[in-house]
Structure formats: structure tokens, C-alpha cells
Residue frames as qw, qx, qy, qz and C-alpha x, y, z in Angstrom:
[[0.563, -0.795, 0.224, 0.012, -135.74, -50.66, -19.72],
 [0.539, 0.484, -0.639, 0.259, -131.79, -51.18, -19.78],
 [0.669, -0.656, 0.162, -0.311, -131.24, -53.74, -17.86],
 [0.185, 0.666, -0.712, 0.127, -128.05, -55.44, -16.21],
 [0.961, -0.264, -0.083, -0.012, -128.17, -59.15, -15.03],
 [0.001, -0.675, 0.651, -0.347, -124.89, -59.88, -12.49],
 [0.443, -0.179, 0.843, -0.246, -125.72, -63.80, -11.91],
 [0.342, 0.065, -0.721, -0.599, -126.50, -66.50, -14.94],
 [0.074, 0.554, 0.806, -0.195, -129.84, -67.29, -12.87],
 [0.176, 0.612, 0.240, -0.733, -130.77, -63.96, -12.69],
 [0.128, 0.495, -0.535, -0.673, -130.46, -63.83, -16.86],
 [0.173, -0.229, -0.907, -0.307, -132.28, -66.79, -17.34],
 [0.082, 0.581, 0.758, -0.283, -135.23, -65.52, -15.67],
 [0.050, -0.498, 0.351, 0.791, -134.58, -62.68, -17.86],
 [0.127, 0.137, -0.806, -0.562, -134.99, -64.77, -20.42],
 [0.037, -0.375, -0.889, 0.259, -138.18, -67.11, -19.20],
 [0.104, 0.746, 0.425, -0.501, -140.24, -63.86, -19.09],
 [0.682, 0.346, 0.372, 0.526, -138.85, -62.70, -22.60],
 [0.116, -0.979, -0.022, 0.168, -137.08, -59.84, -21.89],
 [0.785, -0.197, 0.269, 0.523, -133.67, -60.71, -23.36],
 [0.296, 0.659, 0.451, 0.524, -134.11, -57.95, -25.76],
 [0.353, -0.922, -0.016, -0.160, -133.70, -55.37, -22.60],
 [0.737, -0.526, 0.099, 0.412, -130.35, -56.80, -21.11],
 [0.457, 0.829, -0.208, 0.245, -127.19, -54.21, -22.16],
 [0.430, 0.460, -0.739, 0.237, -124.64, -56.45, -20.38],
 [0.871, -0.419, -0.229, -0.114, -124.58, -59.60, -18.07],
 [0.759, -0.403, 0.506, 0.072, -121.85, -61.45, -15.80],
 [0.100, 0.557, -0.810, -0.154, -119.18, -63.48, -17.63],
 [0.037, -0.091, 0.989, 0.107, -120.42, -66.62, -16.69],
 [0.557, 0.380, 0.161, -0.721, -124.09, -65.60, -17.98],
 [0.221, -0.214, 0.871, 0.382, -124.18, -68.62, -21.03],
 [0.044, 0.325, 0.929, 0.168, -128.26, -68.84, -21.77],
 [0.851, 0.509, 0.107, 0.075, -129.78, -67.86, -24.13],
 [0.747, -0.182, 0.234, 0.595, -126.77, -67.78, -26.23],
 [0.285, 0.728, 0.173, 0.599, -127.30, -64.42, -27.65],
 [0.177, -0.962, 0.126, -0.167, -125.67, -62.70, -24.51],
 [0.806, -0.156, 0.233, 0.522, -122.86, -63.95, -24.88],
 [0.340, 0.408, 0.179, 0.828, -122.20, -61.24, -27.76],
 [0.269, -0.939, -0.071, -0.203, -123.89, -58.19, -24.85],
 [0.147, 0.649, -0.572, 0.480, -120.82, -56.46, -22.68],
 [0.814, -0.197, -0.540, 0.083, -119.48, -58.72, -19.99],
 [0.026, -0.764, 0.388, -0.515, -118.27, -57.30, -16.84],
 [0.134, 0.438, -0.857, 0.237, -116.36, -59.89, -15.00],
 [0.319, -0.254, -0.896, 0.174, -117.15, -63.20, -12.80],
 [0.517, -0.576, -0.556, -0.303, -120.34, -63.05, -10.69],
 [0.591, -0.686, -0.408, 0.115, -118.16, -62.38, -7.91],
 [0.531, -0.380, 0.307, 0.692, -116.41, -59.84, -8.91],
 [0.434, 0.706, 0.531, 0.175, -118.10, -57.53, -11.09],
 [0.352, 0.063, 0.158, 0.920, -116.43, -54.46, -12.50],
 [0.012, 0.762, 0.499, -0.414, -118.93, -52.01, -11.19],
 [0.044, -0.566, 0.152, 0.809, -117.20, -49.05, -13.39],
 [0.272, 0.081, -0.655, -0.700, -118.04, -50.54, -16.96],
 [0.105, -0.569, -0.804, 0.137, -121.50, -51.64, -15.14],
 [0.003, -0.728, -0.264, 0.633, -122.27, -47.87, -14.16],
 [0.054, -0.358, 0.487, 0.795, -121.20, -46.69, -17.78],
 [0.021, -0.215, -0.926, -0.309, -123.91, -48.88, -19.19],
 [0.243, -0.138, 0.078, -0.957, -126.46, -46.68, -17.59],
 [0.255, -0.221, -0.934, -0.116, -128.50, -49.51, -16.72],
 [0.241, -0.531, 0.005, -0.812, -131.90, -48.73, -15.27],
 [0.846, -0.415, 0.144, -0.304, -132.37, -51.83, -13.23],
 [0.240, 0.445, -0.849, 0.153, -129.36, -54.49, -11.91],
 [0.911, -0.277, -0.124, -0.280, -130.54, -57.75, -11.13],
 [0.015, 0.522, -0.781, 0.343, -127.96, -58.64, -8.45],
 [0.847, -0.046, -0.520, -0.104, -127.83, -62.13, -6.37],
 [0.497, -0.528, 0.610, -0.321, -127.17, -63.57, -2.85],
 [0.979, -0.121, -0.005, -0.166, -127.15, -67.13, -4.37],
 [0.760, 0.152, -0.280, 0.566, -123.00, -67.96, -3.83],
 [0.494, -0.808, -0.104, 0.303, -121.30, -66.34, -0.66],
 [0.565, -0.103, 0.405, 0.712, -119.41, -63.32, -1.95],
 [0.111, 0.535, 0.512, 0.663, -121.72, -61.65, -4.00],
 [0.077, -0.926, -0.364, 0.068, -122.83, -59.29, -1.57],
 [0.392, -0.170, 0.305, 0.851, -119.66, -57.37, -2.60],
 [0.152, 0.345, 0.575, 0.726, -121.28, -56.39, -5.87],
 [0.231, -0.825, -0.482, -0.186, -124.85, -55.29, -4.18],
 [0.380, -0.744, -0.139, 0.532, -122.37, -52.85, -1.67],
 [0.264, -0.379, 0.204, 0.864, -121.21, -51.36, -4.46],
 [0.105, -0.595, -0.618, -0.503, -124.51, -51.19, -6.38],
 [0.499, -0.624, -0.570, 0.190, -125.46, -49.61, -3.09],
 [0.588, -0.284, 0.149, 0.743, -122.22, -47.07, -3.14],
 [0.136, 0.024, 0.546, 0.827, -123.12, -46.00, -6.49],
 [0.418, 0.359, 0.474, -0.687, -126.72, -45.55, -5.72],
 [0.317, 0.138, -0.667, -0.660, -127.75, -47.64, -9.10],
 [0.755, 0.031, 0.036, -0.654, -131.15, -49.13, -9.16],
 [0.265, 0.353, -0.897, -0.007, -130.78, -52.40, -8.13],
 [0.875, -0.287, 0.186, -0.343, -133.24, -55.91, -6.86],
 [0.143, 0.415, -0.897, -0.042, -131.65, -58.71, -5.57],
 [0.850, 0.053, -0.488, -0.192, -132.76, -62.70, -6.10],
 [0.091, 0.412, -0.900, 0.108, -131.72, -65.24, -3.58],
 [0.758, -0.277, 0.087, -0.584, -133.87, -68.20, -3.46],
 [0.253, -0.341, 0.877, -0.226, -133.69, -71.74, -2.02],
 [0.493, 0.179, 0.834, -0.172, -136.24, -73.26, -2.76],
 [0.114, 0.338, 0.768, 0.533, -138.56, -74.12, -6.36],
 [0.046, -0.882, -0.469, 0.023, -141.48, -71.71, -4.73],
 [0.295, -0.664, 0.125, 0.676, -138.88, -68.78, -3.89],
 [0.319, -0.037, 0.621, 0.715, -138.25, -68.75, -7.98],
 [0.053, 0.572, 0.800, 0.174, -141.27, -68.43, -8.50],
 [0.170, -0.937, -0.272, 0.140, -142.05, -65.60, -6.83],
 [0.333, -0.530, 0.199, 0.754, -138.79, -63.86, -8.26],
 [0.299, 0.428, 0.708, 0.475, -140.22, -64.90, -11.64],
 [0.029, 0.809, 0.513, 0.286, -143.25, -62.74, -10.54],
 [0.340, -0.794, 0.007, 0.504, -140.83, -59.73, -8.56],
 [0.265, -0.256, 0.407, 0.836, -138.65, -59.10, -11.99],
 [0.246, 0.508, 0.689, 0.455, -142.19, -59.02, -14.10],
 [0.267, -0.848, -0.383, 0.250, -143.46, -56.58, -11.60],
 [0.396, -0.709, 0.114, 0.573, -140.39, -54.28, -11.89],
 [0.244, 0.066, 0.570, 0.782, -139.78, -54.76, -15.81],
 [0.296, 0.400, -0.021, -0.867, -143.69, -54.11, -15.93],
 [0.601, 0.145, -0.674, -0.406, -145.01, -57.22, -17.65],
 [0.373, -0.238, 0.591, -0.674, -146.56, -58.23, -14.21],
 [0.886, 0.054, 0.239, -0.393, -149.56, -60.41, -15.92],
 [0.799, 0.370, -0.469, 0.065, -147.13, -62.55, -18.33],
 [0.096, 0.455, -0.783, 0.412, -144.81, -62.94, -15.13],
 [0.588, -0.024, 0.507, -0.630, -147.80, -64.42, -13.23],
 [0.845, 0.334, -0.211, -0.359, -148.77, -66.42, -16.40],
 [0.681, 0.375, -0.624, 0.077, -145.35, -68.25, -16.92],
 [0.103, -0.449, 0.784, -0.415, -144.93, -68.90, -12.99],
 [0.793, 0.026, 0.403, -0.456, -148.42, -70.53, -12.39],
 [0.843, 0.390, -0.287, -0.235, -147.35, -72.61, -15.32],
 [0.081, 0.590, -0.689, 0.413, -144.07, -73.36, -13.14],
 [0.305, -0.268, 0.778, -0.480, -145.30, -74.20, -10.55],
 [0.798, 0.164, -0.019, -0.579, -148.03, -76.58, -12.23],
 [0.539, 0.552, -0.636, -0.009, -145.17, -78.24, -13.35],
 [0.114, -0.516, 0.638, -0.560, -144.12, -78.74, -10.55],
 [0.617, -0.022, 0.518, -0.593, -146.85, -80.44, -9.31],
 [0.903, 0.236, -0.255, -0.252, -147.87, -82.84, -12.48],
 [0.474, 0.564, -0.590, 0.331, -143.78, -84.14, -11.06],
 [0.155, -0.372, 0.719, -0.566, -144.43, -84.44, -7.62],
 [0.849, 0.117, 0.023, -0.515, -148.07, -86.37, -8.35],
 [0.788, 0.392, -0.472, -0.056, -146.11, -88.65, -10.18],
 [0.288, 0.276, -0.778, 0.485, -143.13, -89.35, -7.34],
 [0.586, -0.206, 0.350, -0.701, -146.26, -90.01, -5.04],
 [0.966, 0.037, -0.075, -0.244, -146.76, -93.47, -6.67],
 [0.571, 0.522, -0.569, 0.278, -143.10, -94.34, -6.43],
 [0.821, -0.544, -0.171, 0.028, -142.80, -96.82, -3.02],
 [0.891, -0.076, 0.057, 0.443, -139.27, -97.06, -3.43],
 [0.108, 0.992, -0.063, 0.016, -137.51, -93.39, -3.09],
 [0.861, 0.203, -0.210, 0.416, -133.19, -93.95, -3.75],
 [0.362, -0.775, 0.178, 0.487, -130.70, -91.59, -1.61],
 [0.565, 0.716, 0.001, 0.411, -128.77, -88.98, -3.95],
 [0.757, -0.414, -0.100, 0.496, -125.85, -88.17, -3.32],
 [0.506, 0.825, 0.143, 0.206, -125.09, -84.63, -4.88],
 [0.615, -0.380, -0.055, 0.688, -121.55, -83.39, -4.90],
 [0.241, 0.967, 0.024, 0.083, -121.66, -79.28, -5.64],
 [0.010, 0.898, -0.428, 0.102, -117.78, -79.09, -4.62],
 [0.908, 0.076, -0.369, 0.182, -114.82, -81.85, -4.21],
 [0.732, -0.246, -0.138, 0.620, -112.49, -80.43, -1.69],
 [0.133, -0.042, 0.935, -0.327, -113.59, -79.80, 0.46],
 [0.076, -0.275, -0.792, -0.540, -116.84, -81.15, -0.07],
 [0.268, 0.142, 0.354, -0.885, -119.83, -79.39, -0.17],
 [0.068, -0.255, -0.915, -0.306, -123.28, -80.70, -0.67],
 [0.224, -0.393, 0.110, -0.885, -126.70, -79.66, -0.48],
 [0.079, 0.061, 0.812, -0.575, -128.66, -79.52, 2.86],
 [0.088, 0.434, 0.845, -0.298, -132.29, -79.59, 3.51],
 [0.237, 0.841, 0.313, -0.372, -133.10, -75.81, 2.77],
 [0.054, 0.532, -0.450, -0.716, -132.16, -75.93, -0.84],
 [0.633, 0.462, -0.069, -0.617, -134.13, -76.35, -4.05],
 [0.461, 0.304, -0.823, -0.137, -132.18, -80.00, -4.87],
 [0.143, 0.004, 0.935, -0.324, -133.74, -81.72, -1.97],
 [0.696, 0.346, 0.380, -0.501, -137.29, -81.05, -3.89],
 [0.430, 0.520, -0.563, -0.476, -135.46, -81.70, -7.12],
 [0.113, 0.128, -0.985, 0.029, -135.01, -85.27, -5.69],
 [0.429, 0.178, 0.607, -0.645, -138.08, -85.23, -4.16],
 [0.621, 0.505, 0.149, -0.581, -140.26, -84.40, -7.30],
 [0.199, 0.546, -0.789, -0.199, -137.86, -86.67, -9.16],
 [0.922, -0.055, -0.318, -0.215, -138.85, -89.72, -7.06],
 [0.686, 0.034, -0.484, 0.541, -135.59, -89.84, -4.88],
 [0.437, -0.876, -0.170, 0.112, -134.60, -88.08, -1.72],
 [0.129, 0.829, -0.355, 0.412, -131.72, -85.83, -0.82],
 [0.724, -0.146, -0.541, 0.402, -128.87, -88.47, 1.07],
 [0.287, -0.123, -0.477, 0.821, -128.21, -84.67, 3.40],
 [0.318, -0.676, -0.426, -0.511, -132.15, -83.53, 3.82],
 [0.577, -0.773, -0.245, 0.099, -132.03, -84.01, 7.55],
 [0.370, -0.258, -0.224, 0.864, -129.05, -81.08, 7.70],
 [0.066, 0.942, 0.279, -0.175, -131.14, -77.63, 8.25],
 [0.282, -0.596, 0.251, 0.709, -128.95, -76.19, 5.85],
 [0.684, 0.652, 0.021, -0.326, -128.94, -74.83, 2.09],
 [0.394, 0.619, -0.674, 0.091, -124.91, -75.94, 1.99],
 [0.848, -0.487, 0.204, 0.052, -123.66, -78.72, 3.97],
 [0.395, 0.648, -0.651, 0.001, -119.81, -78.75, 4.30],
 [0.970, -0.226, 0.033, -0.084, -118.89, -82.48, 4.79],
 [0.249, -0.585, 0.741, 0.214, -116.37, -85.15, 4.56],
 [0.613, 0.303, -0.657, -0.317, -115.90, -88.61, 2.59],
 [0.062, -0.114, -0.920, 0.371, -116.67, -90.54, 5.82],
 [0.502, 0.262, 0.291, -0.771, -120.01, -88.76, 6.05],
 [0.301, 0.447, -0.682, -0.495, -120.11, -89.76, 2.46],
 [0.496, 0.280, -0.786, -0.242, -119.62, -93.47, 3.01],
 [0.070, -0.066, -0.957, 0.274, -121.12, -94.23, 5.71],
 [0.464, 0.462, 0.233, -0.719, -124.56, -92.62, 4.71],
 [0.377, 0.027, 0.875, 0.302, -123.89, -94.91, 1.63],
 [0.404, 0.466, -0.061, -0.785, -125.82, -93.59, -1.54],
 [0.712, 0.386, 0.530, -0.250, -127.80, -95.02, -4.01],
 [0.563, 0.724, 0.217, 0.333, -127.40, -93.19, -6.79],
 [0.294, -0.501, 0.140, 0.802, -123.94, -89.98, -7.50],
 [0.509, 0.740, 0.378, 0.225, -124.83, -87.24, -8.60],
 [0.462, -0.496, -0.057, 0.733, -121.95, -84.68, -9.25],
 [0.196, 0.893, 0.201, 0.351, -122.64, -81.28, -10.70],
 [0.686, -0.069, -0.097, 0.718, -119.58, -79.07, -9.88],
 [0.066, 0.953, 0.274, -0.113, -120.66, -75.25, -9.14],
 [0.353, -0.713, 0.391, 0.462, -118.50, -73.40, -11.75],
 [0.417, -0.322, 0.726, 0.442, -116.92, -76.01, -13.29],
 [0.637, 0.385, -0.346, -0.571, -117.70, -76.50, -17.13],
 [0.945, -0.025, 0.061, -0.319, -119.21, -80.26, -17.77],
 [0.772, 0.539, -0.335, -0.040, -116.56, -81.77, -19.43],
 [0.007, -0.647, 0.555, -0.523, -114.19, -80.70, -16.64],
 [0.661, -0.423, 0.218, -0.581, -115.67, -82.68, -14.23],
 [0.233, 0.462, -0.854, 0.051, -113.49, -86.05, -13.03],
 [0.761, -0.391, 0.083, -0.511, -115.03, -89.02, -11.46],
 [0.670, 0.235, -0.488, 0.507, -111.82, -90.57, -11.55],
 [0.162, 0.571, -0.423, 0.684, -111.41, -88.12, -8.62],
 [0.634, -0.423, 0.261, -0.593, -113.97, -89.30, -6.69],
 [0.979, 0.008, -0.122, -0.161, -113.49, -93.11, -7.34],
 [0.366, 0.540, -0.534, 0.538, -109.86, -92.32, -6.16],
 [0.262, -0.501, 0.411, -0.715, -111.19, -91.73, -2.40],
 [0.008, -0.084, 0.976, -0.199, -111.04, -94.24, 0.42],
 [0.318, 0.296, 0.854, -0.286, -114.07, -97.22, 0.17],
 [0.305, 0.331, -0.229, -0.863, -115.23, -95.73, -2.79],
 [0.524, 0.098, -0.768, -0.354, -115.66, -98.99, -4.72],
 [0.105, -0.244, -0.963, 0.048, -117.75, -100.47, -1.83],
 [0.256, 0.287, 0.218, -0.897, -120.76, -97.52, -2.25],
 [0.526, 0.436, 0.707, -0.182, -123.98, -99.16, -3.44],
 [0.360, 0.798, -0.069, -0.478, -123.60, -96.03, -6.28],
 [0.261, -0.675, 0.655, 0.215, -120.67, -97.38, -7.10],
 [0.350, -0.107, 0.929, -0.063, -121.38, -101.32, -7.25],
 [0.429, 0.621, 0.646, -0.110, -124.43, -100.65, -9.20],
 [0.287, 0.106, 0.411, 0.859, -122.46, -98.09, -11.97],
 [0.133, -0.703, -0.689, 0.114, -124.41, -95.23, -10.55],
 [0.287, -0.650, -0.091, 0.698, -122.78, -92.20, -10.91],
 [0.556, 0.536, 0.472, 0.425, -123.55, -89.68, -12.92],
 [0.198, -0.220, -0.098, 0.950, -122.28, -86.28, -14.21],
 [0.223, 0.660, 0.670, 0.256, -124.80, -83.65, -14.58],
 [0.226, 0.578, 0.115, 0.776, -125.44, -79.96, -15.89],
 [0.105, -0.262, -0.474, 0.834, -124.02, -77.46, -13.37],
 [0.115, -0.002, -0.007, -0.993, -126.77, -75.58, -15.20],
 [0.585, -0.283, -0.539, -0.536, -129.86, -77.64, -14.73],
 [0.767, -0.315, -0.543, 0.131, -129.10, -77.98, -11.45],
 [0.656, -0.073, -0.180, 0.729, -127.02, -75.63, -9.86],
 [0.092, -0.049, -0.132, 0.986, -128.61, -72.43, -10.28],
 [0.144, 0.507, 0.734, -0.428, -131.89, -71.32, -8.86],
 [0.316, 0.279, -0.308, -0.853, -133.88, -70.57, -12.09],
 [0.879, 0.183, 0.252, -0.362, -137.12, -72.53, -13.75],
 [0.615, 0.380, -0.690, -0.025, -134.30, -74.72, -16.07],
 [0.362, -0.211, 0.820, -0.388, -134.41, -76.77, -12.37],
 [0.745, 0.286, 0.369, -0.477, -137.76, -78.33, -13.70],
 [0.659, 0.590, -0.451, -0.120, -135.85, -79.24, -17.17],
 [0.186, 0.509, -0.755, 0.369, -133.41, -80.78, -14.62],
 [0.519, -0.125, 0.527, -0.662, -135.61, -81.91, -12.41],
 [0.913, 0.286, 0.043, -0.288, -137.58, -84.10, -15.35],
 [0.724, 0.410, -0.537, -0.138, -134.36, -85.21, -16.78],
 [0.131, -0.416, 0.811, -0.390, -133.40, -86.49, -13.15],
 [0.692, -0.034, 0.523, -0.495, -136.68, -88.59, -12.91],
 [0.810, 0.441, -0.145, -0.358, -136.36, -90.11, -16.15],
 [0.246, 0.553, -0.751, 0.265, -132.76, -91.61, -14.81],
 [0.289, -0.250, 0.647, -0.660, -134.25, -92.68, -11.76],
 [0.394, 0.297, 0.838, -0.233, -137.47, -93.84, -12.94],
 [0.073, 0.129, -0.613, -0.776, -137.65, -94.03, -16.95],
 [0.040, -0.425, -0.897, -0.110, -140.98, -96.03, -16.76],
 [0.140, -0.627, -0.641, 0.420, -142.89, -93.77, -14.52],
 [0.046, -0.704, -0.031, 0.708, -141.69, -90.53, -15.70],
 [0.558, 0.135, 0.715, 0.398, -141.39, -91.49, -19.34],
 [0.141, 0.725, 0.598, 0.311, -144.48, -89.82, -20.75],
 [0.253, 0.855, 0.453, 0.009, -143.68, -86.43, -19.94],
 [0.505, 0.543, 0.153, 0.654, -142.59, -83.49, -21.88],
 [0.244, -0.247, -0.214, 0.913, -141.13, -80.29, -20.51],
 [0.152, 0.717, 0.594, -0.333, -143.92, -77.58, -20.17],
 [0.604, 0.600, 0.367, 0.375, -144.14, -75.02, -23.25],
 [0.240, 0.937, -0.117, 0.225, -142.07, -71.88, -22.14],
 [0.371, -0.634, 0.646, 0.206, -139.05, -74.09, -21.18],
 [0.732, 0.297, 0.579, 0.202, -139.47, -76.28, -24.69],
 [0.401, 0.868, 0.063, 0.285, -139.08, -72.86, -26.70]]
């Protein structure tokens, strides 16, 4: 099949199911594996050049609802009457079951089934573990600075903390975003910052900016030289690299407990 990924989840599950060898052009900010980087790009995720997409004759577009904005792209996948499934999950089970909706559609239905159940196994040897852990820290995760946006309850970082050994400081909003403030912030007092900037490229990322904002320097994160930056891409987009993320969060958190294990064998290759 020629197929078109239009979101750098959607391209890593691409990949995960080893189909990278099918894609004939992604998204712009598509980065993993690093051999599509050299396939045709057709612009930002939100904002996809639909004319040098349609030229590509793709038989399937893996489109996305996971950033607000992108249903542009599906109306004009829609317009153009190109063969097109869209992804949008929230949660670490929802992947899963896209895992096993693109095997189904590429046609490699029993390997899709193989590499999720292994997923989600994962999953579970992680959460087993954060079951013995008495002591669970608030995270604080910043996905945006201004204004700030964090996730809520129904999104796939409040299990990351979970199966980590920590909790999500904004679980109790029913939401997959939460837009806040820096009073919310500081008077919900975190344990542990984590900022992961949706977008932004690591380096980029300032915590000067945040340690700028009022009462910063009396946050328990703070006082206890807690803050850390981490990969928009182990974190930030709803693909199995969460679980890669996910392990290297527990091993921060709780190096003892989580020590002993290794990432599961079709996210180690």
C-alpha cells in the first residue's frame, strides 16, 4: 500500500507495526524513524498541503484529531474523496486499539494484535510495580506556557504518572486539556515539574521562564531542584514511545523500584 501519515504519532505507529517501507510522504514534523525525514513532506500537521498529498496517490491517509485544528486536513481529505482513517486517542488503551485499526487496514492484522498485547503487557508489568509504591508525588506537567495548558484527567499522562508511581497534580479536571493559570499552579503546589512543550524542540525549552513567575521559588518542585525538561516526544504524542516515556518517568521518580526494567522488545529495536 502507499501510504500517507499527516501526524508524527500516526508515523510512529507506522513504524511499531513495521510498515515504514509503505509511507510515500509524512507531515513536516514527522521525525521517527529517521528515515522519513528523506520521504516528501507536505507541511505542518496543521496545515497540510492537500495538493502535493493528492499527487502522491496515496492509497490510505492516516489523518489525526489529536491537536485542535487538524480537522481542517480530514475536510479536505473528505473534499477530495481520498481514502482516509483517522487516530485520536486519549488514553494508553485507545493506542492500542489504533495499533490494531492501522494493522487491520494495512492487512497485517495478526502482527498488529501481536505487538499491542505486548503493549499493553507492558503496561501492566509498570502499573504492578507503582502498586507497591505508598508514597505517589503530584506532577506537574506543563504542555504550553502562555497561556498555560496542562493535562486533565482524560488524557494518557495521568496513567503515565500513574504507571510511573506518581499522580497527575490536574486528574480531578474531566478534561484531556486543562487551560489554567500560575495561581492554580501554586497553590496546588507540586512535587515534582515536568515541562514538555507541545511543538517546541527540547533544547528550546526555558525554565528560566517558568522560575521567572510569581512564588515560584516557594514550590516544593522548586525547593527540592525538581524540575525537569522532558521529550515532547515521549510524552506528548499518543503513540506506544509513551511506555519508553512512561519507564523513563518511573526511573526519575522511583530509581530503586523501577530500576530493573528494560523497555519491551519492539520499542528496544
Amino acid at each position: 500500500m502507499r501510504l500517507i501519515s499527516i501526524c508524527p504519532s500516526n508515523t510512529e505507529l507506522v513504524a511499531y507495526l513495521g510498515l515504514t517501507d509503505q509511507l510515500v510522504g509524512v507531515d513536516d514534523f514527522s521525525d521517527w524513524p529517521l528515515a522519513v525525514k528523506d520521504l516528501p513532506q507536505l507541511g505542518p500537521d496543521l496545515s497540510i498541503n492537500m495538493d502535493a498529498l493528492e499527487a502522491l496517490q496515496p492509497d490510505l491517509v492516516l489523518a489525526s484529531l489529536s491537536v485542535p485544528g487538524m480537522e481542517k486536513n480530514i475536510e479536505g481529505l473528505q473534499a477530495r474523496n481520498i481514502p482516509h482513517i483517522v487516530f485520536n486517542a486519549n488514553s494508553l488503551e485507545e493506542i492500542a486499539q489504533d495499533l490494531h485499526s492501522l494493522g487491520k487496514a494495512c492487512g497485517v492484522e495478526d502482527h498488529a494484535k501481536k505487538i499491542s498485547e505486548e503493549y499493553l503487557q507492558y503496561i501492566e508489568r509498570l502499573r504492578s510495580v507503582a502498586q507497591t509504591i505508598p508514597i505517589k508525588p503530584t506532577l506537574y506537567w506543563e504542555w504550553w506556557p502562555n497561556p498555560i495548558f496542562t493535562p486533565g484527567k482524560i488524557n494518557w499522562l495521568t496513567e503515565i504518572s500513574a504507571i510511573a508511581g506518581g499522580q497527575n497534580l490536574f486528574q480531578d479536571v474531566e478534561l484531556a486539556s486543562v487551560q489554567t493559570d500560575w495561581a492554580d499552579v501554586v497553590r496546588r503546589n507540586p512535587d515534582y515539574i515536568m515541562m514538555a512543550w507541545v511543538g517546541v524542540a527540547f533544547e528550546r525549552i526555558q525554565p528560566a521562564i517558568l522560575l521567572k513567575r510569581p512564588h515560584a521559588q516557594v514550590l516544593q518542585a522548586v525547593k527540592m531542584k525538581q524540575l525537569h525538561v522532558m521529550e515532547e516526544w515521549l510524552y506528548c504524542r499518543p503513540s506506544p514511545r509513551l511506555i519508553e516515556g512512561a519507564l523513563k518517568l518511573a526511573q526519575i521518580l522511583h530509581p530503586k523500584e523501577y530500576g530493573h526494567l528494560k523497555l519491551p522488545s519492539f520499542l528496544d529495536s
